[in-house]
N, C-alpha and C positions, 0 to 999 in steps of 0.2 A: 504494500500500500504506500502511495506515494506520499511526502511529508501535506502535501496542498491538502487532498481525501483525507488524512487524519486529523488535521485543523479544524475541514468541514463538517469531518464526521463526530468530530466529540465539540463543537459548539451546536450541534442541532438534541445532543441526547439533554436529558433534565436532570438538573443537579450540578451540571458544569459550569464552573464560574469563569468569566472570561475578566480578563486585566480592562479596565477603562480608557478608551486613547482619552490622551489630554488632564487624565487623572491628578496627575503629579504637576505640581511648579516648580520647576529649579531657577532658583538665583544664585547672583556671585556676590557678596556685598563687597566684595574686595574693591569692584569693579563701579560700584553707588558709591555716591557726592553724599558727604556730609553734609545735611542740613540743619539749620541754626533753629533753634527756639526760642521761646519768650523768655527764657534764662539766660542768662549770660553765664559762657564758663558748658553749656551742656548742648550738643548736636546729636543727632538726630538720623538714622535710618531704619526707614518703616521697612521689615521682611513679610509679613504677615500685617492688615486692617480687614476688620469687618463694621465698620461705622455705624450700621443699623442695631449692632449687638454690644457693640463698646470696645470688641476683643482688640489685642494689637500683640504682636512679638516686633519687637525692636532691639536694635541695638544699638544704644548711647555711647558717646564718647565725655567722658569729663575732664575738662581742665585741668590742673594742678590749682589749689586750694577753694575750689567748684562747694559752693552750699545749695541745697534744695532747699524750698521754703517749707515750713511747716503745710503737710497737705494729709489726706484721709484716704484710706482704702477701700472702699466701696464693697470693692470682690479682690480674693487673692490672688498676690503679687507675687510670681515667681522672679527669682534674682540669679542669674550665674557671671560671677566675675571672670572675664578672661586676662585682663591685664589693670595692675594697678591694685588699688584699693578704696572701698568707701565705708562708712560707719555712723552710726545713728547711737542716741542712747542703752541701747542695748548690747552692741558689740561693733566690731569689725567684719568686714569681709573681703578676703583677699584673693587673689589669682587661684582659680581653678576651686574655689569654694562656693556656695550657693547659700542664698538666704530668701525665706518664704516670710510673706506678710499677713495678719489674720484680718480678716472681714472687719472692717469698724476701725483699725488701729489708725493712731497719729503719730506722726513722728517728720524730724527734720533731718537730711540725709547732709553727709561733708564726704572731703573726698582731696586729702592734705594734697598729697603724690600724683591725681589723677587716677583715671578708671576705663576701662572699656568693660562694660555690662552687656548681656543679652536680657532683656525683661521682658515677662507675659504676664501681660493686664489682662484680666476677663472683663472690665470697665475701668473706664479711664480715673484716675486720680483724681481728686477733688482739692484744689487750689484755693486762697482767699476770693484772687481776683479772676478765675479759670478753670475750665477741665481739661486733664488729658495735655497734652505736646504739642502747640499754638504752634505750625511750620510756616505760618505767614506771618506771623507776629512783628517781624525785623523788618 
């Protein structure tokens, strides 16, 4: 049986799951512009938005001596540090370490040395004067 007949023949029997085209997104972020935010000190590359849902994966660059303003979690924050470091009253988080946020919590993020993070918002951060990473703000 030729490999064409076997394809056709096990995508027509039930129960065979076939792979998605188009299924998968690949990006490079190597190869994506930093974009600036309403922060100073903290940029910006969106890999993942879903705007209707709030979701975002991103990953931030921060300045050396970068403060976030005191803001609110809404939904949980996943944090993985790839370079650098950042710290809130709670602790530190350094290169190749990860920190999770709980629902509801406040807190103001530093970052002496600088940071590269990847972050997943399940909803965007709640600001005094904003929600979420303002990319036209500047």
């Amino acid at each position: 049986m030729s490999q064409e007949t076997t394809t056709t023949a096990s995508a027509k029997r039930p129960g065979v799951v076939e792979p998605t085209p188009g299924g998968s997104t690949y990006l490079k972020p190597q190869d994506m512009n930093w974009e600036p935010t309403q922060f100073d000190g903290v940029s910006i590359k969106v890999l993942y938005e879903d705007k209707e849902k709030g979701e975002m994966t991103c990953l931030l660059k921060w300045e050396p001596g970068t403060t976030l303003p005191m803001h609110k979690h809404p939904e949980i924050e996943q944090t993985f540090v790839l370079e650098g470091s950042f710290y809130d009253h709670d602790g530190i988080c350094r290169a190749g370490e990860y920190v999770w946020r709980r629902v509801g919590s406040f807190h103001e993020t530093h970052s002496d040395e600088g940071a590269v993070i990847l972050a997943i918002y399940r909803k965007p951060n709640i600001f005094q004067h904003s929600t979420g990473y303002d990319r036209t703000a500047r």
